[in-house]
C-alpha positions as a Markdown table, in Angstrom:
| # | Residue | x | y | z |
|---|---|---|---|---|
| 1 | Unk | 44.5 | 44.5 | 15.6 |
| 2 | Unk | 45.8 | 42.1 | 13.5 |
| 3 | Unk | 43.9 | 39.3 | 11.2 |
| 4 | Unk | 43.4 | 36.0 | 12.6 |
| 5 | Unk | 45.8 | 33.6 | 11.1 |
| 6 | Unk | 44.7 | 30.6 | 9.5 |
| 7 | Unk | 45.4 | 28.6 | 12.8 |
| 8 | Unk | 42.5 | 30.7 | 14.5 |
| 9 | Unk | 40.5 | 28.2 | 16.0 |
| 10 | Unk | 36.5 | 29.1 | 14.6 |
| 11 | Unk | 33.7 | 29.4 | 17.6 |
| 12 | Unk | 31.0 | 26.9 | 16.8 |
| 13 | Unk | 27.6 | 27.1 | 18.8 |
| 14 | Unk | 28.2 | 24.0 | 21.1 |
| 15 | Unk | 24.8 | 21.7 | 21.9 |
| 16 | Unk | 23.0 | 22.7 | 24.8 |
| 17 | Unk | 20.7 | 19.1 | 24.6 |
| 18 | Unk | 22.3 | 15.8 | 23.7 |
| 19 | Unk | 19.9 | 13.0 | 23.1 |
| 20 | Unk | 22.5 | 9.7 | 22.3 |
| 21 | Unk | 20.8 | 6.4 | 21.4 |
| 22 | Unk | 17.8 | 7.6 | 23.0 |
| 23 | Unk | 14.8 | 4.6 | 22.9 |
| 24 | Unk | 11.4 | 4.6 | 24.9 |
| 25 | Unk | 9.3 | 1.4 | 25.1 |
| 26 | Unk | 5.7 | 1.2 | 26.9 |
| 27 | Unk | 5.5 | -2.6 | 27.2 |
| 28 | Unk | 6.3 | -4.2 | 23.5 |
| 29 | Unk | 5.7 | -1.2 | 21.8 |
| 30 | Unk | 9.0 | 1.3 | 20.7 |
| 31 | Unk | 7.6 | 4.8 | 21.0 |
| 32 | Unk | 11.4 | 6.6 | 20.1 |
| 33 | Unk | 13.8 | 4.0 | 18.7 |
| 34 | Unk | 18.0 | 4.5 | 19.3 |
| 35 | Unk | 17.1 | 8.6 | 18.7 |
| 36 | Unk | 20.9 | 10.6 | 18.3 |
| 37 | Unk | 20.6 | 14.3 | 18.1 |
| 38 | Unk | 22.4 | 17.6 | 19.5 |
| 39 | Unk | 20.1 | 20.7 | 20.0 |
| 40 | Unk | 22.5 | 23.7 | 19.6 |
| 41 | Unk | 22.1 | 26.6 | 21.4 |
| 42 | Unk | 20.0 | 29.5 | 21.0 |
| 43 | Unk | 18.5 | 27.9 | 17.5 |
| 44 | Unk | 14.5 | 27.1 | 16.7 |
| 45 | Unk | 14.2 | 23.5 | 16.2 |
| 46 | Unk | 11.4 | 21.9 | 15.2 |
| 47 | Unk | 10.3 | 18.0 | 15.2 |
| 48 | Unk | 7.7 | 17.2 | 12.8 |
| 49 | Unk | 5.8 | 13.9 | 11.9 |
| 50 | Unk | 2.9 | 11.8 | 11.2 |
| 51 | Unk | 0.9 | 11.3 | 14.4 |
| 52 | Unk | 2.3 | 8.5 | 15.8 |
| 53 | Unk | 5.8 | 9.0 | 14.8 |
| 54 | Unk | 6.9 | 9.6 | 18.4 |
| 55 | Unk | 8.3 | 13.6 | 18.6 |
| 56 | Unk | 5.3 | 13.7 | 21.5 |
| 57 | Unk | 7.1 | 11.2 | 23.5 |
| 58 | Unk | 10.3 | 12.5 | 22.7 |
| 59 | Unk | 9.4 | 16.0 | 23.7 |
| 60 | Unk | 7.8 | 14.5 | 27.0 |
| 61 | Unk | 11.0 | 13.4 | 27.1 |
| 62 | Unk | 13.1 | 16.8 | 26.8 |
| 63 | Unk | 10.7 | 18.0 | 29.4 |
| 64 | Unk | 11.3 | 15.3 | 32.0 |
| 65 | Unk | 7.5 | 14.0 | 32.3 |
| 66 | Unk | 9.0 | 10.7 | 30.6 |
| 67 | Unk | 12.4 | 9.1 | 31.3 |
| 68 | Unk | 14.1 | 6.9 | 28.5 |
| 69 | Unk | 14.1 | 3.5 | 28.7 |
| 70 | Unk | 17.7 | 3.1 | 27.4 |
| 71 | Unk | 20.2 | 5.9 | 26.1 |
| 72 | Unk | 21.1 | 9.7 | 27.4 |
| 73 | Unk | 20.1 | 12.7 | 27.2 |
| 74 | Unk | 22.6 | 15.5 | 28.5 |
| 75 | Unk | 22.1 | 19.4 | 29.3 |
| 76 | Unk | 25.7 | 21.1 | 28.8 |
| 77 | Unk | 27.4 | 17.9 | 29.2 |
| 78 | Unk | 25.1 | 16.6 | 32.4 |
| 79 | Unk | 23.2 | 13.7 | 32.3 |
| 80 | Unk | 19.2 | 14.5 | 33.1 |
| 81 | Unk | 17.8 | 11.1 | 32.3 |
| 82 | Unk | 16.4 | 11.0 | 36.0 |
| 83 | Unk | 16.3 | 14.7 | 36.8 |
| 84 | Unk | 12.5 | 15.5 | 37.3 |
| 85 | Unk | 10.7 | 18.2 | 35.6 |
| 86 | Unk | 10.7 | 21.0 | 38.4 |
| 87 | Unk | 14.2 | 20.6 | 38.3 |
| 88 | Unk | 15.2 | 21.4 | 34.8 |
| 89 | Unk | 15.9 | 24.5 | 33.1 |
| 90 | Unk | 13.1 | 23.8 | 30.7 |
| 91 | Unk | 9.6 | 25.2 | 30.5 |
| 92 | Unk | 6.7 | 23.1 | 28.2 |
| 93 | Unk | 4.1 | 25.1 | 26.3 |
| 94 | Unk | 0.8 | 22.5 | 25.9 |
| 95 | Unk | -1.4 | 22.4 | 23.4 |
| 96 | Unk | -4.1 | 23.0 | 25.9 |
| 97 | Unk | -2.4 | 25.7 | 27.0 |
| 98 | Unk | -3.2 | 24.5 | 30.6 |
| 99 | Unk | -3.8 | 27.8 | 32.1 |
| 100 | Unk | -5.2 | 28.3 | 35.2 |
| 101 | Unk | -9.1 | 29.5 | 34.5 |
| 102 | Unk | -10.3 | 30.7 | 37.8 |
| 103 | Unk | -7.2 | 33.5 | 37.8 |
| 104 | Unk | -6.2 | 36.8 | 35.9 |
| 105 | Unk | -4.1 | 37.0 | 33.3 |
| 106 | Unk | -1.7 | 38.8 | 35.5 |
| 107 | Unk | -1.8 | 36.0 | 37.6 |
| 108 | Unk | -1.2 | 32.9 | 35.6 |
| 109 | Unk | 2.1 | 35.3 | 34.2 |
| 110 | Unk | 3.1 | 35.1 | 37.5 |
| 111 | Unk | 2.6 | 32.0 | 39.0 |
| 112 | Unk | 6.2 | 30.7 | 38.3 |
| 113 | Unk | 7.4 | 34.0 | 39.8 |
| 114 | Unk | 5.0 | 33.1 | 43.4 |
| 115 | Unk | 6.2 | 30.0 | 43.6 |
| 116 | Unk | 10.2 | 31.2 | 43.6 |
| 117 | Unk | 8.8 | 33.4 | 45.9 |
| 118 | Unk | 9.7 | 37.0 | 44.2 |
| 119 | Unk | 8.1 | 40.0 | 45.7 |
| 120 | Unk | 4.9 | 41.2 | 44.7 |
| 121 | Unk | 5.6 | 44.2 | 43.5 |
| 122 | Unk | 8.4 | 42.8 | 41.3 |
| 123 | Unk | 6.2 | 40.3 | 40.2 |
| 124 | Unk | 3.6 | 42.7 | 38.5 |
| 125 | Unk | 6.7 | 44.7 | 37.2 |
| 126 | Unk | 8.0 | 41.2 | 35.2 |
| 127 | Unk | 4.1 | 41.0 | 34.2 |
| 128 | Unk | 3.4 | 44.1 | 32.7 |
| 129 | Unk | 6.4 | 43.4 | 31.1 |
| 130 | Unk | 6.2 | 40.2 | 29.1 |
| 131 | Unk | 2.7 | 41.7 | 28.3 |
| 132 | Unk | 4.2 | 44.2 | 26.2 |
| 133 | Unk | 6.9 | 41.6 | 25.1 |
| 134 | Unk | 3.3 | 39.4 | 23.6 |
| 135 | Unk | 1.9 | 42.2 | 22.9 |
| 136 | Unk | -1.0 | 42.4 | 24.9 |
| 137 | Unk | -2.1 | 45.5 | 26.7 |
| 138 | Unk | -1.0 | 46.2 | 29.6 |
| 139 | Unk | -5.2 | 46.5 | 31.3 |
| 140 | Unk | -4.9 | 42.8 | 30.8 |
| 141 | Unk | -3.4 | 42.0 | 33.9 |
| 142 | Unk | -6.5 | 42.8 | 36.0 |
| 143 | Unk | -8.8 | 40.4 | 33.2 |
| 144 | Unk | -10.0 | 37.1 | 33.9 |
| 145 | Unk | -8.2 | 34.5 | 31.3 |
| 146 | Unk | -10.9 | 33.0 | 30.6 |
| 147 | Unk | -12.4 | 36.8 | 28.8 |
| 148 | Unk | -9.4 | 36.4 | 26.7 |
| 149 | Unk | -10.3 | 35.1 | 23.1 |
| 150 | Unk | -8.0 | 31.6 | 22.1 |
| 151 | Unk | -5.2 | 34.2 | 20.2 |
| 152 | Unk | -4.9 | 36.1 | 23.9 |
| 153 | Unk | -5.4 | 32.8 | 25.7 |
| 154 | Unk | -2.0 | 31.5 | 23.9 |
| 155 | Unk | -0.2 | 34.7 | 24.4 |
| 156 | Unk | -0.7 | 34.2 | 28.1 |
| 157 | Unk | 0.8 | 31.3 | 28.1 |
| 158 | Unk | 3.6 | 32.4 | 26.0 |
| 159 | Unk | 4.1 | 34.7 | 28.8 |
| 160 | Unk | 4.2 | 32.6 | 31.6 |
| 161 | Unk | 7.1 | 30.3 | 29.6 |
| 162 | Unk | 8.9 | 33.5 | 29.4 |
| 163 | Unk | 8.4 | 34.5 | 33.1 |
| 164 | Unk | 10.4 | 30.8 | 34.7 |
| 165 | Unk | 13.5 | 32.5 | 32.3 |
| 166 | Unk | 13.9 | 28.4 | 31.1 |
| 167 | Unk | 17.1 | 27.9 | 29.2 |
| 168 | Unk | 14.5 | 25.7 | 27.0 |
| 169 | Unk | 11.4 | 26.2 | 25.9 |
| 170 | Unk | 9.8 | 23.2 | 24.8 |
| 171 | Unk | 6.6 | 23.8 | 22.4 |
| 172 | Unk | 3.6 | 20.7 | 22.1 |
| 173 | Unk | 1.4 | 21.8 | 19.1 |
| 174 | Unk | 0.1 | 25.2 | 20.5 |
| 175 | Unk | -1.1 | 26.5 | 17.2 |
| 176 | Unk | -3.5 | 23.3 | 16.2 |
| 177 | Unk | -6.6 | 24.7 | 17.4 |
| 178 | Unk | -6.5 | 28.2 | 16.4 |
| 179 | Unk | -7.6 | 29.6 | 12.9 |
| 180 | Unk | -5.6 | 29.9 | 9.7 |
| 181 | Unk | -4.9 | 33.8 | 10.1 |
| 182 | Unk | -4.4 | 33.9 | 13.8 |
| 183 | Unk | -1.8 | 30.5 | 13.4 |
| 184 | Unk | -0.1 | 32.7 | 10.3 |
| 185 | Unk | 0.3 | 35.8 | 13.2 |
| 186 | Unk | 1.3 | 34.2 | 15.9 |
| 187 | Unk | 4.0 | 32.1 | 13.8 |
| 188 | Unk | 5.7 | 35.3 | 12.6 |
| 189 | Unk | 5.6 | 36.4 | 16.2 |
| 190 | Unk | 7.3 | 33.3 | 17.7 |
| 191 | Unk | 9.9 | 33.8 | 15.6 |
| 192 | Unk | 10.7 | 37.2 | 16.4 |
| 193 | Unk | 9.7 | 36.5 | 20.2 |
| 194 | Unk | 13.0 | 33.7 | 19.2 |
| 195 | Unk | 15.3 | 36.1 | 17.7 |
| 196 | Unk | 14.7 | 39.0 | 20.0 |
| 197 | Unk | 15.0 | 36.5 | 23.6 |
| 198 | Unk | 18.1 | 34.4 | 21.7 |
| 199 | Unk | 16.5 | 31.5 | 24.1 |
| 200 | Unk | 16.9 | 27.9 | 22.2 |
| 201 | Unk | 13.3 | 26.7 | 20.6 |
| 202 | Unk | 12.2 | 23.1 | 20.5 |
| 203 | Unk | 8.7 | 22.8 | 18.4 |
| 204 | Unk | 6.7 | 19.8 | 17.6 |
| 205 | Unk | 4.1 | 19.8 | 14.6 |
| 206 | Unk | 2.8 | 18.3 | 12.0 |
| 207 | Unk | 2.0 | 21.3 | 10.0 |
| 208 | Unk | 4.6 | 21.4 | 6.9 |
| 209 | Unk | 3.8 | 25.6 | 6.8 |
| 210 | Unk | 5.0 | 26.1 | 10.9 |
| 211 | Unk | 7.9 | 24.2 | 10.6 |
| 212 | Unk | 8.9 | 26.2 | 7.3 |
| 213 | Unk | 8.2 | 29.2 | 8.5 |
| 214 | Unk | 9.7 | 29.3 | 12.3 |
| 215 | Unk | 12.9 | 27.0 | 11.8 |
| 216 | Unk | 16.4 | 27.0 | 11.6 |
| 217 | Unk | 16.5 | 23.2 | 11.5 |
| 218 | Unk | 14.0 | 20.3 | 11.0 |
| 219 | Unk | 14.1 | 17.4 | 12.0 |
| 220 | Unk | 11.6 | 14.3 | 10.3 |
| 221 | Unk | 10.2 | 11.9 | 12.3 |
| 222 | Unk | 8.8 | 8.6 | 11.4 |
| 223 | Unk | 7.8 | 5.2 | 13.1 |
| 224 | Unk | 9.3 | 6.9 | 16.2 |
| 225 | Unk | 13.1 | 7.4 | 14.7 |
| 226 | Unk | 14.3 | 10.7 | 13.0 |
| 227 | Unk | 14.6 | 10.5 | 9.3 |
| 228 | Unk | 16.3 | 13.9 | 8.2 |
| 229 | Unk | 17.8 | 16.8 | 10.1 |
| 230 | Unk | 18.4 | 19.7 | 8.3 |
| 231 | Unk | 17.3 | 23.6 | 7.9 |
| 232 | Unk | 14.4 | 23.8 | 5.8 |
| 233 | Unk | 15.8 | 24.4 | 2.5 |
| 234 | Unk | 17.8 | 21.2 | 2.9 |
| 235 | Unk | 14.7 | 19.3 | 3.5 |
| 236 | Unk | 12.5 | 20.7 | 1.0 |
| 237 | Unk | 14.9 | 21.1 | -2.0 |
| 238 | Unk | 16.7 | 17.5 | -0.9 |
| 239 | Unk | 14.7 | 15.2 | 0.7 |
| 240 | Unk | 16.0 | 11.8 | 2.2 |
| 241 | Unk | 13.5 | 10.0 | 0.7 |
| 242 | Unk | 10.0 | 9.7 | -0.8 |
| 243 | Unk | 8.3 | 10.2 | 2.3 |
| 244 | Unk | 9.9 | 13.0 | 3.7 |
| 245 | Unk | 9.2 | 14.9 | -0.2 |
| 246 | Unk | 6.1 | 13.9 | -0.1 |
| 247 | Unk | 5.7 | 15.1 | 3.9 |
| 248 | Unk | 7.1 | 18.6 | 2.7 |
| 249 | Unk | 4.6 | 19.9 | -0.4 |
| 250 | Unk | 2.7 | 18.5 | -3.3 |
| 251 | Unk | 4.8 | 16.3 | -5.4 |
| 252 | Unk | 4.7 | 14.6 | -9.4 |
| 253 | Unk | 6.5 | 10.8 | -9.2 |
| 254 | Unk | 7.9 | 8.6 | -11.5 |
| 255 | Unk | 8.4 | 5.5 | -11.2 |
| 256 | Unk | 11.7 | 4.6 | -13.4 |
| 257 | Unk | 13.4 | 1.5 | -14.8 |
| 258 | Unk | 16.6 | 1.1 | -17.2 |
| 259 | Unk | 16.0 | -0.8 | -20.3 |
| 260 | Unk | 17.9 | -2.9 | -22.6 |
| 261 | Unk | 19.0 | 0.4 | -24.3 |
| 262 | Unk | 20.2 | 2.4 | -21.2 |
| 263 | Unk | 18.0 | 4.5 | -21.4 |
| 264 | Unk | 15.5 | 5.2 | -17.8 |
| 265 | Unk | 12.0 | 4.5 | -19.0 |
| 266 | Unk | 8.8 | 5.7 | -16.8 |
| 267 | Unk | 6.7 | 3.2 | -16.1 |
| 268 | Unk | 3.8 | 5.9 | -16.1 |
| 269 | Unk | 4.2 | 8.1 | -18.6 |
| 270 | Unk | 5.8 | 5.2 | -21.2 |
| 271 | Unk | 8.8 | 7.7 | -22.3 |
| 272 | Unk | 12.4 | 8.0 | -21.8 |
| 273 | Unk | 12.8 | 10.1 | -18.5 |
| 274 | Unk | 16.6 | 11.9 | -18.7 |
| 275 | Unk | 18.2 | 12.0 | -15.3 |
| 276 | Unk | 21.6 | 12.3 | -13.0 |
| 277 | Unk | 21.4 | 9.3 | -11.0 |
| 278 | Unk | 23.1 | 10.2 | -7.5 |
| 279 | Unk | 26.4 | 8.2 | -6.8 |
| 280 | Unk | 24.6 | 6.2 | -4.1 |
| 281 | Unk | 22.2 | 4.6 | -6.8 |
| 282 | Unk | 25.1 | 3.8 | -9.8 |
| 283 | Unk | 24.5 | 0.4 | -10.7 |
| 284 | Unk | 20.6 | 0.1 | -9.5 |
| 285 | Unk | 18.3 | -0.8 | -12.1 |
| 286 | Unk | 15.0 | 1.2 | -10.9 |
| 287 | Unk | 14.6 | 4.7 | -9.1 |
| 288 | Unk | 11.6 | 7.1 | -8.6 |
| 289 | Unk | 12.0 | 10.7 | -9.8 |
| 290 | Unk | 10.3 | 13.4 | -7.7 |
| 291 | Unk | 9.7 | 16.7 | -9.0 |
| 292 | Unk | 7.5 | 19.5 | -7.4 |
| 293 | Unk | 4.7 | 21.3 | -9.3 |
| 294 | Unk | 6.6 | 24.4 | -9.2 |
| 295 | Unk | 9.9 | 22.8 | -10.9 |
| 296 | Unk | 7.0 | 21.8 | -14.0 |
| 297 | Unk | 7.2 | 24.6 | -16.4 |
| 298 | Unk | 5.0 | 24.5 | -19.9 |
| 299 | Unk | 7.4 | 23.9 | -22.7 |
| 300 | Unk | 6.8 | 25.5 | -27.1 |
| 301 | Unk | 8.9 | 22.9 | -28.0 |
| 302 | Unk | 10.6 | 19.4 | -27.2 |
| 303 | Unk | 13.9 | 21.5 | -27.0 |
| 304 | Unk | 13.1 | 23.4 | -24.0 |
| 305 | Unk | 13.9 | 21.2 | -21.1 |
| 306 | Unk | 15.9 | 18.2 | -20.4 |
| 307 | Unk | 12.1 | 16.2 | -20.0 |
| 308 | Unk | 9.1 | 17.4 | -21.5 |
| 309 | Unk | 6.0 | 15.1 | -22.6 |
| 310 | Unk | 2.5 | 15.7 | -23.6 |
| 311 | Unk | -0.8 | 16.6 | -22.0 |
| 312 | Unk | -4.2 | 17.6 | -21.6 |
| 313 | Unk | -5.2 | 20.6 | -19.4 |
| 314 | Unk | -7.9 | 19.1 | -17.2 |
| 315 | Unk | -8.2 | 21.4 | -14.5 |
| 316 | Unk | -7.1 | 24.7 | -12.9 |
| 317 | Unk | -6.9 | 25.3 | -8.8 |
| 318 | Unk | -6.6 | 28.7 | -7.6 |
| 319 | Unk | -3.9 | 29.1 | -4.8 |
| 320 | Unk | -4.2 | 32.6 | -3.8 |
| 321 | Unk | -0.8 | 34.4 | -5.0 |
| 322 | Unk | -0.4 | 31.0 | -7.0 |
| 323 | Unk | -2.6 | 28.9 | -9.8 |
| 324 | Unk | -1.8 | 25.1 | -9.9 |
| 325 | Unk | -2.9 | 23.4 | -13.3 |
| 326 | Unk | -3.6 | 19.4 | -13.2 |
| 327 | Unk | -2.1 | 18.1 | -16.5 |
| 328 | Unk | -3.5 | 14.5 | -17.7 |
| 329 | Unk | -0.9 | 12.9 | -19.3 |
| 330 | Unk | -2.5 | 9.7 | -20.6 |
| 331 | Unk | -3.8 | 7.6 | -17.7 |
| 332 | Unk | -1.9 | 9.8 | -15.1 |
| 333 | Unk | -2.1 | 13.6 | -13.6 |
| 334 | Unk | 0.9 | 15.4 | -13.2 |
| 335 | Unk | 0.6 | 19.2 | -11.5 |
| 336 | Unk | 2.4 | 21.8 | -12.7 |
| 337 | Unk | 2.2 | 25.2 | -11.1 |
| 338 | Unk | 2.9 | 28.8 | -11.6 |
| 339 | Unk | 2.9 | 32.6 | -9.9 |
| 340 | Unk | -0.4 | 34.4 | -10.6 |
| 341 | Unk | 1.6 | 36.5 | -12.5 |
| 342 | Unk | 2.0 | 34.2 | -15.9 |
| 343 | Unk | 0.1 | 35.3 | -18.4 |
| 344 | Unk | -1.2 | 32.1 | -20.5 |
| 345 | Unk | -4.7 | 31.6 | -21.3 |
| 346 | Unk | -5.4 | 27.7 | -21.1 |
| 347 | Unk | -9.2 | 26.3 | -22.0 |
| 348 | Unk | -9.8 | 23.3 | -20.4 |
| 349 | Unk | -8.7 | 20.1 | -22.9 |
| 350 | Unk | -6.3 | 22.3 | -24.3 |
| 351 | Unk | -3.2 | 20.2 | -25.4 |
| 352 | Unk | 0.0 | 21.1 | -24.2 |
| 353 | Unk | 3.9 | 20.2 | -23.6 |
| 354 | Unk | 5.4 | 20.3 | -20.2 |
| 355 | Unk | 9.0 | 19.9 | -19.0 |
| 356 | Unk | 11.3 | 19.7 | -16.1 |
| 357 | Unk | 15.4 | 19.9 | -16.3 |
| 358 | Unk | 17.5 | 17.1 | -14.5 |
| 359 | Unk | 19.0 | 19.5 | -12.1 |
| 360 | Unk | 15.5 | 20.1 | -10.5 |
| 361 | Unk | 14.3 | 16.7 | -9.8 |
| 362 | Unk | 15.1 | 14.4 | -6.8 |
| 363 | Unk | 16.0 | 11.0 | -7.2 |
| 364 | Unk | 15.8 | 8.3 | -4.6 |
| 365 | Unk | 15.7 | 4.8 | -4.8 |
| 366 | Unk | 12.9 | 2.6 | -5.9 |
């Protein structure tokens, strides 16, 4: 077989949800304002925000229990503004899981499979297994769900998703309510459940962590319109804006402003700051430089990075596989932080220089 030519026209994944111009009003108030987006197929998408910034709504949405107020939003191409839930490809996981407590776990698997009105027996086959599919054991089916603990509980409904076979699945929150190391398990596991099914993922949080961790793209809400889209090295390493830094991780800001020399001059720390202003912001006059603690790196000399100033060590935070130092530089803090691994014994009021190079800062407008 021959090479493709340079004519050979590339496959892209095509959208398999179009929102265009999407906006949702309850009376005077804009809950999703003039919202364009494509979900591609197949990918884990996830919508995270403040609460209040709308991706509930716009989920709701996705899901059919809300219809816009203006806009479209199209499934391969097919309008679905007014198509009603039980009619679209589409399955929502809730927060509250909204499982059915009186029945067994086999049961709640298969009530989507009852209602099409599958055989029994084929039924329990699809049950058992999508229970090995969560990994849950297979004497489960028999158990009432409410003998399940909250990590089961979730895998149930996980399970049920699964058993409509939705082109969509549609994720509100599920992992708020459960603890740090179950949340850290089940994330991994959704991800794999992703990869393994191929199925297309839409996930709303507000947890920086879930979003990181499950994505192929993000996408930032804010005051009900979307802010950034992109996968989540995009949006941590090069953030729209302050907010959306400062939404992703810990951050150090200065405020800068040019002086009569050229030169940018922080306003906090009173010294020149070097930077590469973007080409969007040639000509302004003040900026804000945003560097995270783990960019900050303690400097032997002036020479070392492209910014360094002078501190005192004021206090040390233990992060597990990490150690973050709080650095007072005059009447401000900066943090600066580092792999367990470096070796540097630092007393408290020790006096030290710390630096960052251009390349690792972001830049946005004041």
């Amino acid at each position: 077989m021959g090479s493709p030519t340079a004519n050979s026209a590339v496959k892209r994944p095509l959208p398999v949800l179009q929102l265009v111009d999407v906006q949702k009003k309850f009376g005077d108030f804009t809950a999703v304002a003039d919202i364009s987006l494509n979900v591609m197929e197949g990918e884990f998408l996830t919508i995270v925000g403040p609460s209040g910034s709308g991706k509930t709504t716009m989920l709701r949405m996705l899901a059919g229990m809300e219809a816009p107020s203006s806009g479209n939003i199209t499934l391969r191409g097919e309008a679905i503004n007014s198509l009603p839930a039980q009619r679209r490809p589409t399955c929502l996981v809730f927060q509250s899981l909204a499982l059915f407590p009186h029945k067994t776990v086999g049961e709640n698997i298969e009530f989507p499979l009852k209602v099409k009105k599958i055989p029994r027996a084929e039924r329990k086959a699809r049950a058992l297994e999508l229970l090995r599919m969560l990994r849950l054991p297979e004497n489960y089916y028999g158990k009432n769900v409410m003998q399940c603990s909250g990590g089961e509980r979730q895998r149930v409904a996980l399970a049920r998703a699964f058993a409509y076979d939705p082109e969509v699945l549609l994720f509100d929150e599920p992992l708020s309510a459960l603890d740090y190391k179950l949340k850290k398990v089940l994330e991994k596991e959704l991800k794999d459940l992703h990869r393994e099914t191929g199925k297309t993922f839409i996930y709303i949080t507000h947890s920086l962590e879930e979003a990181m961790v499950m994505s192929d793209r993000i996408a930032v809400m804010r005051a009900g319109r979307i802010i950034q889209v992109g996968s989540p090295e995009e949006i941590y390493a090069k953030p729209a804006n302050e907010f959306v830094a400062e939404f992703f991780g810990e951050v150090n800001k200065f405020p800068v402003t040019l002086n009569a020399d050229q030169d940018w001059l922080s306003t906090d720390l009173g010294c020149p700051i070097h930077l590469d202003l973007p080409a969007e912001l040639q000509g302004t006059q003040s900026a804000t430089v945003v560097v995270r603690p783990e960019y900050m790196q303690f400097a032997h000399s002036p020479d070392d990075f492209d910014n360094v100033i002078r501190g005192v060590v004021f206090n040390e935070y233990s992060l597990g596989s990490r150690v973050q130092y709080q650095i007072r530089c005059g009447d401000n803090s900066v943090l600066l932080e580092n792999p367990r691994t470096f070796n540097r014994e630092l007393a408290r009021n020790a006096q030290v220089l710390i630096g960052w190079n251009s390349a690792d800062a972001i830049i946005t407008g004041a």
